[in-house]
C-alpha positions in Angstrom: -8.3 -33.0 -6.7 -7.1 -30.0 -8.9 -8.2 -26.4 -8.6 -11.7 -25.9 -10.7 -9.8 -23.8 -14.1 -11.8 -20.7 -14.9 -11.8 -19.9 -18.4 -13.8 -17.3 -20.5 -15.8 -14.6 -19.3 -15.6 -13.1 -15.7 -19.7 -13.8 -14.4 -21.1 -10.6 -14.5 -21.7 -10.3 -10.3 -18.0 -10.9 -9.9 -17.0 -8.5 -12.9 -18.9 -5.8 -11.0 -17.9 -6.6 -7.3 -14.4 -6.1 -8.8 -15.0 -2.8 -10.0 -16.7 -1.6 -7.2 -13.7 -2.6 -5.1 -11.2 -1.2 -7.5 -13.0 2.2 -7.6 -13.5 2.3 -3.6 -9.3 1.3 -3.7 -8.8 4.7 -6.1 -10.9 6.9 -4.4 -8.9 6.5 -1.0 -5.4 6.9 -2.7 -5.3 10.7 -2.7 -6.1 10.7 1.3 -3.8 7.7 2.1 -0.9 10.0 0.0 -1.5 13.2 2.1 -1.3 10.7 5.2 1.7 9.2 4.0 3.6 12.4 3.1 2.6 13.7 6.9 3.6 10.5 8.1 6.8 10.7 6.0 7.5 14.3 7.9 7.2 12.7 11.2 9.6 9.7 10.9 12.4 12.9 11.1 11.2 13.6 14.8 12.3 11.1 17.7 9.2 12.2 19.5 7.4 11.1 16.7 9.0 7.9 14.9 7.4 5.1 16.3 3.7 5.9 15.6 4.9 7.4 12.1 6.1 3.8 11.8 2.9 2.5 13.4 0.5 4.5 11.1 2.9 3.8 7.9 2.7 0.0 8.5 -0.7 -0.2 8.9 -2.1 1.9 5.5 0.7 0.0 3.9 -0.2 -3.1 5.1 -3.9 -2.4 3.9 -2.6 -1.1 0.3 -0.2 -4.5 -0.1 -3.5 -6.4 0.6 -5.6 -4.9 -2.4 -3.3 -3.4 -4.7 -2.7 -6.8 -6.7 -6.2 -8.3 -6.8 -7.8 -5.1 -8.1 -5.4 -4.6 -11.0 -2.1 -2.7 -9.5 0.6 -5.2 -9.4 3.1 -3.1 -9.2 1.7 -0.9 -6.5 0.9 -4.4 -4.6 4.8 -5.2 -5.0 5.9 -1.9 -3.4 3.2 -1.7 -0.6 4.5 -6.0 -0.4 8.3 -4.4 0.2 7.3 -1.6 2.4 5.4 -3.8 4.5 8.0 -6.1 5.1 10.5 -3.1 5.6 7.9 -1.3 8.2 7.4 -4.5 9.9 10.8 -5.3 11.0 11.0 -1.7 12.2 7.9 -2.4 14.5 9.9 -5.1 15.8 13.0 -2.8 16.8 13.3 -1.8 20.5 14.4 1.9 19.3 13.9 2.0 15.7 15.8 4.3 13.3 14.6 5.0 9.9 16.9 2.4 7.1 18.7 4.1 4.8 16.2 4.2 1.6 13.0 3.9 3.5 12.3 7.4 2.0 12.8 6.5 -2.0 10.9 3.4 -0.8 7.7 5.3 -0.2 8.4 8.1 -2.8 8.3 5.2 -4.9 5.5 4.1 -3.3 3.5 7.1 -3.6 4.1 7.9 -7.3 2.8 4.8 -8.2 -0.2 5.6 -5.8 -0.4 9.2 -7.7 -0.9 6.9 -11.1 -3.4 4.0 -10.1 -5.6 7.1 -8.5 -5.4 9.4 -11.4 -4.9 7.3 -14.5 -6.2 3.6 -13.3 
């Protein structure tokens, strides 16, 4: 049986729930960027690295979840990449920070910086 096709208006309740979750996403952006730049300092201290890593992974994780389905695709493709990047690091016995992990979340960030102050 194929999917039901949903054409025409978005039902009102649905339009709203949307909205609401797209404005509670952009109101924990600026936070979750001041995390991620402290987290970003830390992944430069041995002592340090692996919750860095830990703490990256899982508000990247959460961002790569949302980002998409309340109207950042892009943002949802970077956290998407990041995750997958952060993930295999989790995995390593003695993980060392990839070469470009830091333009990754740069990357990650600016878009971040945009959904929260211009989405």
């Amino acid at each position: 049986m194929p999917a039901p096709s949903f054409s025409g208006p978005m039902p009102a309740q649905l339009a709203k729930a949307l909205a609401d979750a797209r404005e509670q996403f952009t109101r924990r952006l600026v936070p979750q960027i001041v995390e991620i730049e402290r987290l970003q300092a830390a992944l430069d201290d041995p002592g340090q690295l692996a919750g860095a890593i830990s703490r990256l992974a899982a508000i990247i994780h959460k961002i790569s979840g949302v980002a998409a389905t309340v109207g950042f695709p892009d943002l949802g493709a970077q956290a998407a990449a990041l995750d997958l990047q952060l993930q295999r690091l989790l995995r390593t016995p003695r993980p060392r920070v990839p070469t470009g992990l830091s333009a990754m979340l740069e990357r990650l960030m600016d878009l971040m910086e945009d959904a929260a102050f211009d989405g």
